[in-house]
C-alpha positions as CSV (number, residue, x, y, z in Angstrom):
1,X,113.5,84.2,126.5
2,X,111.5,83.2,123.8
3,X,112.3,80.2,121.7
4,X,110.6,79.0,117.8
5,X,111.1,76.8,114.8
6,X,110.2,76.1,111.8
7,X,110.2,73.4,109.6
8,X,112.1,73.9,105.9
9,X,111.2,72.3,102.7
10,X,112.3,68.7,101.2
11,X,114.4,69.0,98.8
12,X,113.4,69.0,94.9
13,X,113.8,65.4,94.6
14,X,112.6,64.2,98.0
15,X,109.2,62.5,97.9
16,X,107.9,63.5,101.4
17,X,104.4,63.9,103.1
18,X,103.7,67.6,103.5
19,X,100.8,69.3,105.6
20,X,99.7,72.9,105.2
21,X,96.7,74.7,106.3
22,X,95.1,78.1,104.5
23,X,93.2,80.6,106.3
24,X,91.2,84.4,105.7
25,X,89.9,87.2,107.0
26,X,91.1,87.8,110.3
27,X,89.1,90.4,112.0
28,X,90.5,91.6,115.6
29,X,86.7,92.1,116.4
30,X,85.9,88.2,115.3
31,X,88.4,87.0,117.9
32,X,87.3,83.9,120.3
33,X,88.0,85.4,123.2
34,X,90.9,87.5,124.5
35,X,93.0,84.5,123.8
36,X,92.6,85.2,120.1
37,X,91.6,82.6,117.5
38,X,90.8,79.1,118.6
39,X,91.7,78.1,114.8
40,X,95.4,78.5,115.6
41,X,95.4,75.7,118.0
42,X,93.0,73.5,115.7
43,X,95.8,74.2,113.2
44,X,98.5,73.3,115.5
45,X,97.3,69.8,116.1
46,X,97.3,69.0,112.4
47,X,101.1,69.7,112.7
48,X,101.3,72.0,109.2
49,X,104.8,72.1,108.1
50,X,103.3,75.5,106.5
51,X,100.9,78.1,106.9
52,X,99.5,80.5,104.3
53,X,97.2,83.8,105.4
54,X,95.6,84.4,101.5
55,X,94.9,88.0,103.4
56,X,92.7,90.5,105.1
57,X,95.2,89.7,107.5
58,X,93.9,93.0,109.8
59,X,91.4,95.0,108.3
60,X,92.0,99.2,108.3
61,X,88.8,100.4,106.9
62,X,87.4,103.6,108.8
63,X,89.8,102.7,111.5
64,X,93.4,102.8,110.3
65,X,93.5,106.6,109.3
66,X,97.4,106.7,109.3
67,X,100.2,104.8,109.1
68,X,100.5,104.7,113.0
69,X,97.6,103.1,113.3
70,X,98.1,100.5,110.6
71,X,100.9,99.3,112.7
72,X,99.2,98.7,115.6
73,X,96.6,96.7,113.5
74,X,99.2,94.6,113.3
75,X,100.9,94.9,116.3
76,X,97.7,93.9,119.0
77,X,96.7,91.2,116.5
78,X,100.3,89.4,116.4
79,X,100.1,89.8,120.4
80,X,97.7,87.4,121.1
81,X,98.5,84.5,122.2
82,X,96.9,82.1,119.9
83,X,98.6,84.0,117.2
84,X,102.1,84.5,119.0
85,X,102.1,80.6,119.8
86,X,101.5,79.5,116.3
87,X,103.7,82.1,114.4
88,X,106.4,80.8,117.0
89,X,106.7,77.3,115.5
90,X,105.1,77.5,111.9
91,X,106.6,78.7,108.6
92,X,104.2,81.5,107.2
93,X,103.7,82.8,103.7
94,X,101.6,86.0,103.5
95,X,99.6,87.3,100.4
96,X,97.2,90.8,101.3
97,X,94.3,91.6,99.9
98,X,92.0,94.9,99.9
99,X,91.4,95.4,103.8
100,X,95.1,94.9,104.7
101,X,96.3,97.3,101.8
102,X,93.2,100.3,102.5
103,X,89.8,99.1,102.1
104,X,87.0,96.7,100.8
105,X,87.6,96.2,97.2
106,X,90.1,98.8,96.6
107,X,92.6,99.4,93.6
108,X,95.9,101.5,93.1
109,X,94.5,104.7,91.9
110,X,90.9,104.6,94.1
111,X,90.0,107.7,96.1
112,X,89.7,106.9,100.4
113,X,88.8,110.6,101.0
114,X,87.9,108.9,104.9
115,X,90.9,107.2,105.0
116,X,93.1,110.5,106.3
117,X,96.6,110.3,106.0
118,X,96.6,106.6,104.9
119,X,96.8,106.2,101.2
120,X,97.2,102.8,98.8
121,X,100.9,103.4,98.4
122,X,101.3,104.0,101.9
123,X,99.7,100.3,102.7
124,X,101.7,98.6,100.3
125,X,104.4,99.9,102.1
126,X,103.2,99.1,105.4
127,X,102.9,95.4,104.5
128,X,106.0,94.8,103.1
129,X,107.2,96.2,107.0
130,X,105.3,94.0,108.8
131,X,105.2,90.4,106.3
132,X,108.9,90.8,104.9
133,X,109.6,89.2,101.8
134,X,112.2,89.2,99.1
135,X,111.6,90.6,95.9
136,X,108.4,90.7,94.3
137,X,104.8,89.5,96.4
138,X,103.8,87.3,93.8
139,X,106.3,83.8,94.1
140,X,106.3,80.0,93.7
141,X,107.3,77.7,96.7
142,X,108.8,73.7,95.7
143,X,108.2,71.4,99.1
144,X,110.0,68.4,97.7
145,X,109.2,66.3,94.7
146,X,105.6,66.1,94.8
147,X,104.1,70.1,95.6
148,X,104.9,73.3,94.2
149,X,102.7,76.3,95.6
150,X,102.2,79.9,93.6
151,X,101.1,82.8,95.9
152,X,99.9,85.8,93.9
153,X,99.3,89.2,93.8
154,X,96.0,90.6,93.4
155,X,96.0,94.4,94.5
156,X,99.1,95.8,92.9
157,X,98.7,95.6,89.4
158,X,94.6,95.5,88.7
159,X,92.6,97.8,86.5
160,X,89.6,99.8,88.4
161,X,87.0,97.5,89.4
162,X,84.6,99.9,87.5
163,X,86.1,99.9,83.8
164,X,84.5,98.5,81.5
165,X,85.3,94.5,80.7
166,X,87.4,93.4,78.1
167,X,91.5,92.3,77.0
168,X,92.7,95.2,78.9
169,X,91.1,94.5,82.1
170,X,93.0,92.8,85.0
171,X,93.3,91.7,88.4
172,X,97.0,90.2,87.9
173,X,98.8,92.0,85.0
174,X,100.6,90.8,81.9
175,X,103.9,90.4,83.7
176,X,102.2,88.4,86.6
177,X,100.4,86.3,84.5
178,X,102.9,85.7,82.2
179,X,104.9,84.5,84.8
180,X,102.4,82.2,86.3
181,X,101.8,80.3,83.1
182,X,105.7,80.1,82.4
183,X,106.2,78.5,86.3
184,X,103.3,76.4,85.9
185,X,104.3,74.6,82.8
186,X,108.6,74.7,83.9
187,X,106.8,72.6,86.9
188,X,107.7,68.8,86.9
189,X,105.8,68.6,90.6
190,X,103.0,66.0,90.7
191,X,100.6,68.1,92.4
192,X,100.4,71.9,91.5
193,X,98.3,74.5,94.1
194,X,97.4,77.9,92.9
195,X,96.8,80.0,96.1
196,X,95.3,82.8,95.5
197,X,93.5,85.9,97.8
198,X,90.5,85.9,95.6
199,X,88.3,83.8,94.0
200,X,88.8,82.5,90.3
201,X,85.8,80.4,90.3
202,X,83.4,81.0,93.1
203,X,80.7,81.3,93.4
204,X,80.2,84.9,95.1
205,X,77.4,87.1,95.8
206,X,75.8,88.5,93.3
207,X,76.2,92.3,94.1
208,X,80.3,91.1,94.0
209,X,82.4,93.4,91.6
210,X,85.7,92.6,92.7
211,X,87.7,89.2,91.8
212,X,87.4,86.9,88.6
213,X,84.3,84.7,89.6
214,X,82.6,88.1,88.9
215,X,80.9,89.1,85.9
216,X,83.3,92.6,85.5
217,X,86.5,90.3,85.5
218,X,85.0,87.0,83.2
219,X,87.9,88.2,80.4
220,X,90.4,87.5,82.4
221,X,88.4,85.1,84.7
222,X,88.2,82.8,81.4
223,X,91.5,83.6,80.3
224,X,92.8,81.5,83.4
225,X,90.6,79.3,84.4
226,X,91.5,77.8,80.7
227,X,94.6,78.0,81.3
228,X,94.6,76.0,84.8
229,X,91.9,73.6,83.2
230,X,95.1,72.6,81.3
231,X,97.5,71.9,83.4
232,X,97.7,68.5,85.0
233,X,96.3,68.1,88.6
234,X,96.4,72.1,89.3
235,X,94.1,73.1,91.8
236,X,93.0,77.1,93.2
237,X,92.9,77.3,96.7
238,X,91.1,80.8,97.4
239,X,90.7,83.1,100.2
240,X,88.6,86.6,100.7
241,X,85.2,84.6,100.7
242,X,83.4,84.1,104.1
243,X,82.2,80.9,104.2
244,X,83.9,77.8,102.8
245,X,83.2,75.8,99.6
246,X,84.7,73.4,96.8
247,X,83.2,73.7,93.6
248,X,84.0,73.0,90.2
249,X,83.5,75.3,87.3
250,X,81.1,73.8,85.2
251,X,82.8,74.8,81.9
252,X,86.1,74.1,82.3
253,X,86.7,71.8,85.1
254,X,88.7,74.0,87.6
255,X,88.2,73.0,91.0
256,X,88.4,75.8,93.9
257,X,88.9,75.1,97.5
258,X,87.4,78.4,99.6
259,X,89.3,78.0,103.0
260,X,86.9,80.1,105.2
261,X,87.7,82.7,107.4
């Protein structure tokens, strides 16, 4: 027999003190040991009443060359114990990002000619099996009075990271961002948290061409970070980045929170 829990949101109203913890990047190669992750347990002391995995939850590049072997990606990873442990008793929202759809830095119509069988279509689909979710990927969370979280899409609806910079160009999509303005300014919480699997202020690495701290994405880069620098204590938590920061975009104020892998 094996038992689990999970803890459920305060209601709308209910002022309440709520814990989460945000993590990337989970290579099965970067594990501690056979265990798994020694974060999870870290994590589990804090007692989150939420987890969020901004993505790269398993990473198919070169490896994952159909869909049978995308499952088990998921499949030996969620068998550790670290990770079965903590899955067992915490309440998990899951975004993915490029190496849990195909590979680094990909978009809907890029060609994976060493990818085999395994096509972008064919991991969108695959995580939908493995992280159910109702509806759309992109969706706003209330945990009581005081925090609403949005979770966002970032593969699904963005332009080719080559093409050339202007109105057009997107990571998120009218509808998307449409939406997120419209849920953000409906929101009477006091503290509002974008998370988001990439970067919207950064920094990055220079040779980066790939989320909205880059240079190839500033139209739409600019077009929300003015947007978030006004709304009322809304913050970006970020995933996708390797190392973990908090900066402040000199122009407009944002702040970002990079979680680290």
């Amino acid at each position: 027999t094996l038992t689990g829990g999970f803890v459920t949101a305060p209601r709308r109203r209910d002022a309440a003190r709520v814990v989460f913890t945000v993590s990337t990047g989970q290579m099965f190669d970067d594990r501690d040991g056979e265990h798994g992750f020694d974060i999870y347990p870290a994590m589990l002391k804090l007692e989150p009443n939420f987890f969020v995995h901004t993505g790269d939850v398993v990473y198919y590049d070169r490896l994952a060359k159909t869909p049978e072997l995308a499952h088990y990606h998921w499949q030996r990873t969620y068998s550790l114990p670290t990770n079965l442990e903590f899955q067992r008793q915490v309440a998990s929202y899951f975004e993915k990002d490029d190496h849990d759809t195909l590979v680094d830095d990909c978009w809907p119509t890029m060609d994976s000619p060493y990818m085999g069988e395994m096509t972008f279509a064919k991991g969108v689909e695959i995580f939908r099996q493995q992280v159910p979710m109702k509806g759309r990927t992109y969706r706003t969370r209330r945990w009581g009075k005081d925090l609403q979280i949005w979770l966002v899409e970032g593969r699904d609806y963005r332009s080719p990271n080559p093409m050339e910079d202007g109105p057009d160009k997107t990571i998120w999509g009218t509808q998307q961002k449409q939406w997120f303005q419209r849920t953000v300014a409906d929101s009477d919480a006091t503290f509002k948290v974008l998370i988001s699997p990439t970067p919207i202020v950064g920094p990055d690495r220079d040779n980066k061409r790939d989320n909205h701290s880059n240079a190839n994405f500033t139209h739409e880069g600019d077009e929300l970070r003015a947007f978030i620098a006004s709304q009322k204590n809304l913050v970006v938590v970020c995933g996708d980045r390797h190392w973990q920061y908090m900066s402040i975009h000199p122009e407009t104020g944002v702040r970002e929170y990079s979680c680290g892998p």
